[in-house]
N, C-alpha and C positions, 0 to 999 in steps of 0.2 A: 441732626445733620452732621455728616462727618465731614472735617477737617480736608478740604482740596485746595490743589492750587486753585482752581475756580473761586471758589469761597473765599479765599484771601485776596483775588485781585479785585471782586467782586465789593468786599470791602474795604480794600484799596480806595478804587472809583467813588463811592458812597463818602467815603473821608475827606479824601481831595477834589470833592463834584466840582468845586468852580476849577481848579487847576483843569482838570480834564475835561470840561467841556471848553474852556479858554482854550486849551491842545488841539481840541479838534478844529474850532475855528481855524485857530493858527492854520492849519496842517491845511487843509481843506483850501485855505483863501491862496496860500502857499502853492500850493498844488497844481490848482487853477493858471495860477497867473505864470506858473512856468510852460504849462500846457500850450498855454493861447503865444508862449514868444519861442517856446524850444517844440512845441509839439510837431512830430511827424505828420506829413499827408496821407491820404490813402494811400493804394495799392489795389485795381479792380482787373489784374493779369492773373486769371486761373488758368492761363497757358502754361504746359510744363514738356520738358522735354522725354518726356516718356511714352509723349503723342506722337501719331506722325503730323497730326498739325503743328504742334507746337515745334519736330525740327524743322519744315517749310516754314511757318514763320522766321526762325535763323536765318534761313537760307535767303533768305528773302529781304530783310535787314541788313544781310551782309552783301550783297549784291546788287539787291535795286534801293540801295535806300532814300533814293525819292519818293519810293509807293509806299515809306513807312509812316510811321505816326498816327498822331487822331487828327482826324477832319471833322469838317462843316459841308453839308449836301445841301442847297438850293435847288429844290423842287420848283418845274415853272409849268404852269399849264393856261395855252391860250385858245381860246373861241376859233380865234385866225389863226394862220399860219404866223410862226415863233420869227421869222421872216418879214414880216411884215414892217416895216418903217418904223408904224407908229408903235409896234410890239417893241420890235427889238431896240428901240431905244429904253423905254424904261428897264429890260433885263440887263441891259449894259450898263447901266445906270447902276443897279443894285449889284450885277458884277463887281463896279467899282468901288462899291461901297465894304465889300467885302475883302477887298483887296488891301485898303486901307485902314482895315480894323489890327489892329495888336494882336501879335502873335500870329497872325497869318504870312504866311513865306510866299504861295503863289495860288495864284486859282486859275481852274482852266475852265473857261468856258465855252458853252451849249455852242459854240461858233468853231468853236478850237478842235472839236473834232467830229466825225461824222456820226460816231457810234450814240454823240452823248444829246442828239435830237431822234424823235420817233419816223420812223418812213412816210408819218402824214403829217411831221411837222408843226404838231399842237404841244406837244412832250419833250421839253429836254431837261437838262440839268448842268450845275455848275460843282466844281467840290473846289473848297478852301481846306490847303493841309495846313496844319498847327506846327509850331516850336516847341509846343510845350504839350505834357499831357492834357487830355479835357479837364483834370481833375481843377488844375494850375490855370484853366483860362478864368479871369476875370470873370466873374456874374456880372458885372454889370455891362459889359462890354457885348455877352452873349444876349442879356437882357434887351439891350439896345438894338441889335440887329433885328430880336423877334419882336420888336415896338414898331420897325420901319418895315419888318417882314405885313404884318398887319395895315400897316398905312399905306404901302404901294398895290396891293392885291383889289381889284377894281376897275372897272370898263373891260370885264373879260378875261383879263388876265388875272391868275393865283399864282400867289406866289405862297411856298412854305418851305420852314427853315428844320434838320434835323443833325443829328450827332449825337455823343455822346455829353459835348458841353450844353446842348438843349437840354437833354435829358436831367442834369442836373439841376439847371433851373427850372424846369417846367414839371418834373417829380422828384424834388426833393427829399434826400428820407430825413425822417423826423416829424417837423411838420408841431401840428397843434396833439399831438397823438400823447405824447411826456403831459402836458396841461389837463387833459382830457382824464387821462389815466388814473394821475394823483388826487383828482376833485373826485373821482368814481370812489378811489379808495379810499378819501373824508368821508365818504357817505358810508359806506360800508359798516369802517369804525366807529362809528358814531352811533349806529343802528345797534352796531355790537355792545360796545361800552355805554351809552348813555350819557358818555358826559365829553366836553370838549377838548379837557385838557386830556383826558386819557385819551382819547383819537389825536390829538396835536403830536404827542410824545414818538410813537412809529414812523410819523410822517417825518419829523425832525430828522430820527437818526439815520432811516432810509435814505433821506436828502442830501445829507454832510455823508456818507458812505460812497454815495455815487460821484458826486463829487469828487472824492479822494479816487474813486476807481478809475471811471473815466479820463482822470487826468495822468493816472498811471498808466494806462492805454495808450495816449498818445505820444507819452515819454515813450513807452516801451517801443513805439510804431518803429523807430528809427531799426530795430533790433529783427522786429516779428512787427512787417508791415502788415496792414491788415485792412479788408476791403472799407468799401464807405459806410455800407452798411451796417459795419460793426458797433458803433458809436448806439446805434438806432437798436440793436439789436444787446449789448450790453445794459443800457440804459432801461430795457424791456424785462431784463432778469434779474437787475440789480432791483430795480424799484420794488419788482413782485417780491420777488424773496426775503429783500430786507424790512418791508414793511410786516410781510409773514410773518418773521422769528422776532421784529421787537412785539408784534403780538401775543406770539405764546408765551414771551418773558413778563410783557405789563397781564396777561391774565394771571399767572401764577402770582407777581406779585400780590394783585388784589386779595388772591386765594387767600394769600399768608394773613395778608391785616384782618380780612375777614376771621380768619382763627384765631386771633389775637396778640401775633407778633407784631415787633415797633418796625416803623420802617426800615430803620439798618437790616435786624436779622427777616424780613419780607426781602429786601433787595440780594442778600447775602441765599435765602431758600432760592429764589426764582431761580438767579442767575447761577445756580449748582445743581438744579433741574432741570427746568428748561433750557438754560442757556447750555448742557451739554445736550442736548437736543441737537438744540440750534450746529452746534459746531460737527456735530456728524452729520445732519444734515447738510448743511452748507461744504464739506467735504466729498458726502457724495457727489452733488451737481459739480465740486469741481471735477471730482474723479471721471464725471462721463464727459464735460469739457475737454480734459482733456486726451479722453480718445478722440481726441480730436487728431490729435500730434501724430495719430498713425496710417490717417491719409497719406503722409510724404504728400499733401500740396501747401506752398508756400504761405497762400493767403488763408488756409484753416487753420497752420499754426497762427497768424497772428491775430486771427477769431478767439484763435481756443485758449489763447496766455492774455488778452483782454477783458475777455468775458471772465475767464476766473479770477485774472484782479481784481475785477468789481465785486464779486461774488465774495473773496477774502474780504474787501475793504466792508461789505458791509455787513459781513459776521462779527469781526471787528469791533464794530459799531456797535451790533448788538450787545458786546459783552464788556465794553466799555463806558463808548458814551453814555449807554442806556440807565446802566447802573448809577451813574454819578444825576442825569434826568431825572430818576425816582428819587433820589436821594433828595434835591431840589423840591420836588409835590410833594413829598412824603404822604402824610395824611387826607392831602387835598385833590389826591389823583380824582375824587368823584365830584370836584367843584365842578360847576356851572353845566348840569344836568337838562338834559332837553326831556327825559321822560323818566314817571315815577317806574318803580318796577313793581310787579304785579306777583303776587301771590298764585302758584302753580303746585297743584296737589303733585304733581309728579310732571316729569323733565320727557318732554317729545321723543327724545331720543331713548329713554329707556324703553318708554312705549312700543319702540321702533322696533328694539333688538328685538323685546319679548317677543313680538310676530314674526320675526326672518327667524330665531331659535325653533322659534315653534313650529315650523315647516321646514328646515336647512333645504334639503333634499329639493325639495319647489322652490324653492328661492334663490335655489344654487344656479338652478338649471334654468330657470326663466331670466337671471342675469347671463348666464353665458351665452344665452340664445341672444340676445339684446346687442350683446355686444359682438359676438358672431356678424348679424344682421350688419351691424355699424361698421367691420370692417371687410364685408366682400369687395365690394369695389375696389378695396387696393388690391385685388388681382390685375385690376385692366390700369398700374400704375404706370405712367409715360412721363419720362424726365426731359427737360429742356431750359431754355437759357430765354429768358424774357429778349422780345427787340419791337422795332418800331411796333408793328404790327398788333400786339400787345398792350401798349401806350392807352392812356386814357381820349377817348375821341374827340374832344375841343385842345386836345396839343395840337402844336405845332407839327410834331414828331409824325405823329399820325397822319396827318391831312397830308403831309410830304410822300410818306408809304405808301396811301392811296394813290396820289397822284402820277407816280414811278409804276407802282406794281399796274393800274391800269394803261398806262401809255405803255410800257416796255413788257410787262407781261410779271405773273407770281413771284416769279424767282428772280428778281432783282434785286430785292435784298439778300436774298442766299445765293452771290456769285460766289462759285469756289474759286480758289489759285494752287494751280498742281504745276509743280516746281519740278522740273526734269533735270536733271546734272547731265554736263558735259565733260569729255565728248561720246560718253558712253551709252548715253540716250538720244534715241530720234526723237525730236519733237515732234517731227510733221506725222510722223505713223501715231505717236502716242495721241495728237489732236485727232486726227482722221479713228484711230479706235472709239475715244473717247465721244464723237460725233455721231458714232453706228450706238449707241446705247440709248436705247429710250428713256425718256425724263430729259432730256439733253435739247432746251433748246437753242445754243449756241454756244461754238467754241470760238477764241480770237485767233488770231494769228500768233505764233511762238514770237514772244518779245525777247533778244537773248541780253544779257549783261552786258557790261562793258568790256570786263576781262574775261568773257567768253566762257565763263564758269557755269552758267545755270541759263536756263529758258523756261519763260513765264507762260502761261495758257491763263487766261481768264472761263470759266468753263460759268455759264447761266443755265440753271434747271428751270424746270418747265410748273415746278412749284413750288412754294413758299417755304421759310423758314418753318416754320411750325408741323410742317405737314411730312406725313410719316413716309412718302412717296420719297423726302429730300434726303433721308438719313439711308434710307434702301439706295439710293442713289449711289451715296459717298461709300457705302460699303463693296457696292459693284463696280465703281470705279477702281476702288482699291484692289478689286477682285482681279480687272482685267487688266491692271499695269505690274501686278505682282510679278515680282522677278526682276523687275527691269526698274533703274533707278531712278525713280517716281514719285513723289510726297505730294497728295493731296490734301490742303490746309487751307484757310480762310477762315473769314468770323464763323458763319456753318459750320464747317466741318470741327474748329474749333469746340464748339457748343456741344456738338455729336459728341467728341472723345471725350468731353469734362464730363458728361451726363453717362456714361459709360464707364468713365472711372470712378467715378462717385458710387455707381449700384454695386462695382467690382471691389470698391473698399468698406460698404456699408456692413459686410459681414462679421470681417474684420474685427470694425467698431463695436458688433453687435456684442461678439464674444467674449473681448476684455473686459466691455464696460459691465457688462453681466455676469461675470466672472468674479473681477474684484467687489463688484456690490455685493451677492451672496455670500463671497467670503467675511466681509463685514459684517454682513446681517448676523451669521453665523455668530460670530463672535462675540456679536453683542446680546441677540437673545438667547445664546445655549440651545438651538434649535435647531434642525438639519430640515427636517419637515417648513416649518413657517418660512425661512430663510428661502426656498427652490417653491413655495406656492406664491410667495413675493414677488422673485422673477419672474415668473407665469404670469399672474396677475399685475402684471405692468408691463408686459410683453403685449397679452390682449387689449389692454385700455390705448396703446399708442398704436397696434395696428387699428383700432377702430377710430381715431383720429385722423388716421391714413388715410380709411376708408372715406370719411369726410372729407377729406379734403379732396380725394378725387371726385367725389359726386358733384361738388362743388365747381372748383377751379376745372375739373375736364368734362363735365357732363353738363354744368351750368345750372345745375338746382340751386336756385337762392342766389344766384351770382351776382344780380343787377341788386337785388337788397342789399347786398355784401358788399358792394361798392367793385364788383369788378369786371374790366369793360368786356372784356370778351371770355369765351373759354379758348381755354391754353393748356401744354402741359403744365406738372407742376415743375418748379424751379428747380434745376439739377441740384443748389446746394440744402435746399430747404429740409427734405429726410434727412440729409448725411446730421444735419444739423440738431433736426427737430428728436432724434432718438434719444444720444446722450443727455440733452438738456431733459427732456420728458425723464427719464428713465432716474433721473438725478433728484427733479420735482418730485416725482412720484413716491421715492424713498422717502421723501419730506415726511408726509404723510402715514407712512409704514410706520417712522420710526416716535411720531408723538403719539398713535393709538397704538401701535403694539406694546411699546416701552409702559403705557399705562397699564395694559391690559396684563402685564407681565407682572407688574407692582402687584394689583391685584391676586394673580394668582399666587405670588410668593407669600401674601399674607394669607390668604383665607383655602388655597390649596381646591379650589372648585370649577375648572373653565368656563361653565357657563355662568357664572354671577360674574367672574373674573371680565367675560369678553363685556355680558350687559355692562357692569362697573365701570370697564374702560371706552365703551362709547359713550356711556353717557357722561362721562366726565371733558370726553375729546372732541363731540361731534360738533358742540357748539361755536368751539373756536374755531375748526378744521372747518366750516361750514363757511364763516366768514374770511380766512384765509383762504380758500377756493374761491371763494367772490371778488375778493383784491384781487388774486393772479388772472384771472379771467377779466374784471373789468380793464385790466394794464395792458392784457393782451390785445384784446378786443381794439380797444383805444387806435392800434395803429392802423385798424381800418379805414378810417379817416385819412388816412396818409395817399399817397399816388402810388408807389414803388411799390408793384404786384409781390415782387417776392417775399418784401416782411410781412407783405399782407396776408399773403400762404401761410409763411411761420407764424405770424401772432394769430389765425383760425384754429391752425391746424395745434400750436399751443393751448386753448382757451379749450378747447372741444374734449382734449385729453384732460383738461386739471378738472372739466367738471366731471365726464366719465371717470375719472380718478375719486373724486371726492363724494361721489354719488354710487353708482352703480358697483365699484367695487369696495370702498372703503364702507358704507351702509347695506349693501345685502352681502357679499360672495365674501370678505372677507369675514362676518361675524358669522355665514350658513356655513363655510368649509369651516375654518372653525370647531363648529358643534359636530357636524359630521366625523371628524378624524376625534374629538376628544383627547382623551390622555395621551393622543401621540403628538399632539401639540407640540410638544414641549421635550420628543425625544431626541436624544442625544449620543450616540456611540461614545463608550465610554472613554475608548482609548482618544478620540476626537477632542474630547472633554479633555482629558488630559493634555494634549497637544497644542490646544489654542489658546492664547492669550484673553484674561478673562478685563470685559469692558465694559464698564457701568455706563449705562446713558443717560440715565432719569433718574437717581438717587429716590428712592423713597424716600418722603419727609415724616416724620414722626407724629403722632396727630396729637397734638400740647394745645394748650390753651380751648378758652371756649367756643365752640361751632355751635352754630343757629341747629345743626339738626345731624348724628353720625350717619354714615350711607350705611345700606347695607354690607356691604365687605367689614366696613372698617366693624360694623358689630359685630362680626360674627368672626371677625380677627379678636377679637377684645374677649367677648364671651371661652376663644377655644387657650386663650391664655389662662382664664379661671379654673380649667380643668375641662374632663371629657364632656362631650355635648350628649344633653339623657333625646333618646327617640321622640322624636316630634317636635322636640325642639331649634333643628336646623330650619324644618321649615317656616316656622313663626318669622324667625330671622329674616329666613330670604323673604317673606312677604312681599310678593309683587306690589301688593296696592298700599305702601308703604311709600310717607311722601318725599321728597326730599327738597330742601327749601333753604337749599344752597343755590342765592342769586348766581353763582357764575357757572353753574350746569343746566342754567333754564335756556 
């Protein structure tokens, strides 16, 4: 093993294990506790001015700024008329209750104006505007209102409560999803390793990594705010990932003890193999992170400087705390063993290759067909912004939407607001237009400002938020006011432009992140070829996760299994989101089997023992590292909040399409199909790129239970020329290998 900075801080960490694991604590508790009294709030505004909703929003802020803010909407629906004596005393009642809760400024209610009861008087509503954002209103205070929302609804009359501070409490993100996720991937590791303390060890540094990330998050929030989701969504890729890379480090170490190195130089091999692994991996996912930063929207930069702190904190982790951990077990990494291990004439996975080698050609073409199939549907992809309607069916949220959308009609919650400037726009022609378009079931009367600068239309379609009829809508109105100065904006139309910006920057993202990963790849395996079938193949594995998730989430296959209440689109941010990170994961993967498989062929000079060689050394771990990220992901099913539920599917579907269908057939049949071009390289290229060891080949010293093939026939072509017939003896398929950590 040659001499790295890795290898020296590697034994560093091993010298000083208590100092360093004391540091993290420190750091870690440290961390925390600045988080929870300095940490920044959310930020859930993907309003930008680059819309035309978002400048009517402005315009609207800076003119009516009574109609600004977050509210609270009380839903009332009665048997009788809302009129009635004994009705409208209890809604006046809970008017007033509303009126007197914190943070509420004023509420107008179902009396206060004619619009806000239905023509047959069963239907009205009340709204309570805020002082504060929803994010900032007291849970317990919103809590309380939907305890008294529940206790007064009865003898006929419903009552339900909705907003965005319901929304909070009633689908929180998070949730039991984190608890769910880590207990999945104990199980995992423990199935993997066998023994407790080496499944405790990932879980540890995973833990004190997130920690430190997450609290770096919230520092940073003040800087690069970032939605609520984020927290929920960092905590999903920290946990995955970091339990992932302290795995490929505790497997190599055991490799080493198993050869017969002490723990020092085991902790000192791992962490100078794998643990450069780990560090290009965890680079990639920052790298497509942070295409993020090329949206220009405000809340993805502070998604994508977030998520990659966590992501730095717990590579970090990997290559510090971890090392000083082993240092600690040393030799007892296989204390307290739940199973013996078993005696296997030969390793599943070699088995595996020899059959996808043995046909490339058909196993090429039966994965791409596979995964073709798994992504048509994301042809018929439709973006959109979750709202009540969406909402799980025993919220509050919900039973509110029904009750409005059926008394007032679909499009009550997608009222637009088209904002007219004066004195150069008519109002009354731009309503009276606006009235002759179909989907238009009602316009208000022009509401103008005070300083005579702008006039308001409230403009109600004739159907829902979700519905493709509302988006054709806001385009044709935009159609028919064009020219004349006009801004149609609202929560709708809002949704409309973020979900259209988002497909308009997805490309974008697509480009760089793709871009700089093959550069990479390049660089590190010496390979033009492998490097661009890379990005292919992780190009198809996440559109066939796309396709999932639209079958799913818009077509409704498995929905109700899946825990989700209706079909909807998918979440305007969830692709922009789900690409980079997949495309980051997915390198994960590339870069532990290719890097082996590379080893390989620089020792024994044959690709197809080289590719067998490196899966069967890679599959087993990569097998249970796809298990953890998918059981983490999965986990947030559990949750309420439709969109991480998209992203943690739509994540989970690609890591096993990732670690299945491409990294076990298409990656070992192309492979053998291209042969010695594997590995080609333009010379002047060669000479031009910076050369970059990922996985150090370790030296095969001390005693092993049994040599693999390569390493024999690396050993035998040192001794001199190999005579005819004797390569083959070597490669010997039904040769065993009885190396516990490749079974």
């Amino acid at each position: 093993m040659t001499d790295s900075w890795l290898s020296r801080l590697a034994a560093f960490c091993h010298r000083r294990r208590l100092t360093v694991l004391s540091g993290w604590i420190v750091l870690a508790a440290t961390m925390v506790l600045l988080a929870v009294g300095y940490g920044a709030g959310s930020d859930d505004d993907f309003s930008t001015d680059a819309t035309q909703s978002g400048r009517a929003e402005q315009l609207i802020a800076e003119h009516f700024p009574g109609f600004t803010g977050d509210s609270l909407t009380l839903a009332v629906h009665s048997d009788t008329a809302l009129d009635d004596p004994a009705v409208r005393e209890p809604v006046q009642r809970f008017v007033d209750v509303l009126a007197a809760t914190a943070h509420v400024t004023r509420v107008s209610s179902p009396y206060d104006a004619a619009d806000q009861i239905t023509a047959d008087r069963h239907t009205g509503y009340a709204v309570a505007m805020l002082d504060v954002p929803s994010d900032d209103m007291p849970v317990a205070a919103t809590q309380a209102l939907l305890d008294q929302v529940r206790e007064a609804s009865g003898s006929g009359v419903t009552f339900a409560l909705a907003g965005p501070a319901v929304n909070n409490v009633e689908t929180p993100g998070g949730g039991p999803a984190d608890a769910v996720g880590l207990a999945a991937a104990a199980v995992v590791l423990l199935v993997a390793f066998g023994s407790v303390l080496a499944m405790g060890l990932p879980i540890v540094t995973a833990v004190l990594g997130i920690a430190v990330g997450l609290s770096g998050m919230s520092l940073l929030g003040h800087v690069f705010p970032a939605p609520g989701f984020a927290p929920v969504l960092a905590s999903m890729i920290g946990l995955g990932v970091g339990i992932d890379y302290a795995l490929f480090i505790v497997t190599r170490y055991r490799e080493a003890l198993h050869s017969g190195r002490t723990p020092r130089e085991a902790v000192v091999t791992a962490t100078a193999t794998a643990g450069r692994a780990v560090l290009f991996a965890g680079a990639t996912v920052v790298v497509g992170l942070a295409g993020l930063l090329l949206t220009g929207l405000g809340f993805m930069r502070g998604l994508a400087v977030g998520a990659a702190v966590t992501v730095l904190a717990t590579m970090l982790a990997a290559v510090t705390l971890l090392p000083a951990l082993l240092g600690l077990v040393g030799h007892r990494i296989d204390r307290l063993s739940v199973h013996r291990r078993r005696a296997s004439a030969r390793p599943w996975s070699s088995r595996w290759a020899d059959r996808v080698i043995r046909r490339p050609l058909l196993a090429a073409l039966a994965g791409v067909l596979v995964l073709a199939a798994l992504a048509t549907p994301a042809l018929g992809l439709r973006l959109s912004m979750p709202d009540a309607s969406t909402q799980p069916r025993d919220t509050s949220a919900y039973a509110a939407h029904r009750i409005l959308a059926d008394g007032f009609g679909a499009g009550f919650d997608a009222t637009l607001s088209v904002v007219v400037s004066l004195p150069e726009g008519d109002p009354d022609r731009v309503a009276t237009a606006i009235a002759a378009e179909p989907g238009v079931a009602s316009v208000s009367p022009p509401r103008r400002s005070d300083d005579g600068a702008v006039a308001l239309l409230a403009v109600r379609p004739t159907t829902g938020t979700q519905d493709d009829a509302t988006t054709e809508l806001v385009h044709r109105l935009r159609a028919v006011t064009a020219g004349q100065p006009v801004l149609v904006g609202g929560v709708v139309a809002a949704a409309i432009d973020f979900a259209e910006l988002t497909a308009d920057r997805l490309p974008l993202v697509i480009v760089v992140v793709v871009g700089l990963s093959l550069l990479l790849l390049v660089m590190i395996f010496r390979s033009l070829l492998l490097a661009v079938k890379a990005g292919l193949l992780n190009l198809i594995s996440i559109g066939a996760s796309f396709g999932v998730l639209v079958a799913v989430v818009q077509w409704g296959w498995l929905g109700g299994v899946l825990n989700f209440p209706t079909t909807m689109p998918v979440t305007a941010w969830v692709p922009l989101i789900m690409f980079p990170v997949l495309f980051g994961l997915s390198m994960d993967y590339e870069v532990f089997l290719v890097s082996r498989i590379r080893e390989a062929y620089d020792a024994v000079g044959d690709t197809r023992l080289a590719v067998r060689e490196g899966l069967t050394r890679t599959a087993r771990v990569i097998t249970a590292a796809a298990a953890i990220m998918i059981a983490v992901f999965l986990s947030v099913m559990l949750g309420a909040d439709v969109g991480v539920k998209q992203l943690g599917l739509g994540l989970a579907v690609a890591v096993f399409v990732d670690a299945t269908i491409v990294r076990l057939i298409l990656l070992p049949a192309t492979m053998e199909l291209v042969g010695g071009f594997n590995w080609w390289l333009p010379s002047w290229l060669d000479r031009a790129l910076p050369r970059i060891r990922v996985d150090e080949a370790e030296p095969a010293t001390g005693p092993m239970p049994e040599r693999s093939a390569a390493a024999g026939l690396a050993a035998r072509r040192r001794r001199g020329p190999i005579r005819p017939g004797e390569k083959a003896k070597l490669l010997d398929r039904s040769q065993p290998d009885s190396r516990p950590w490749a079974r």
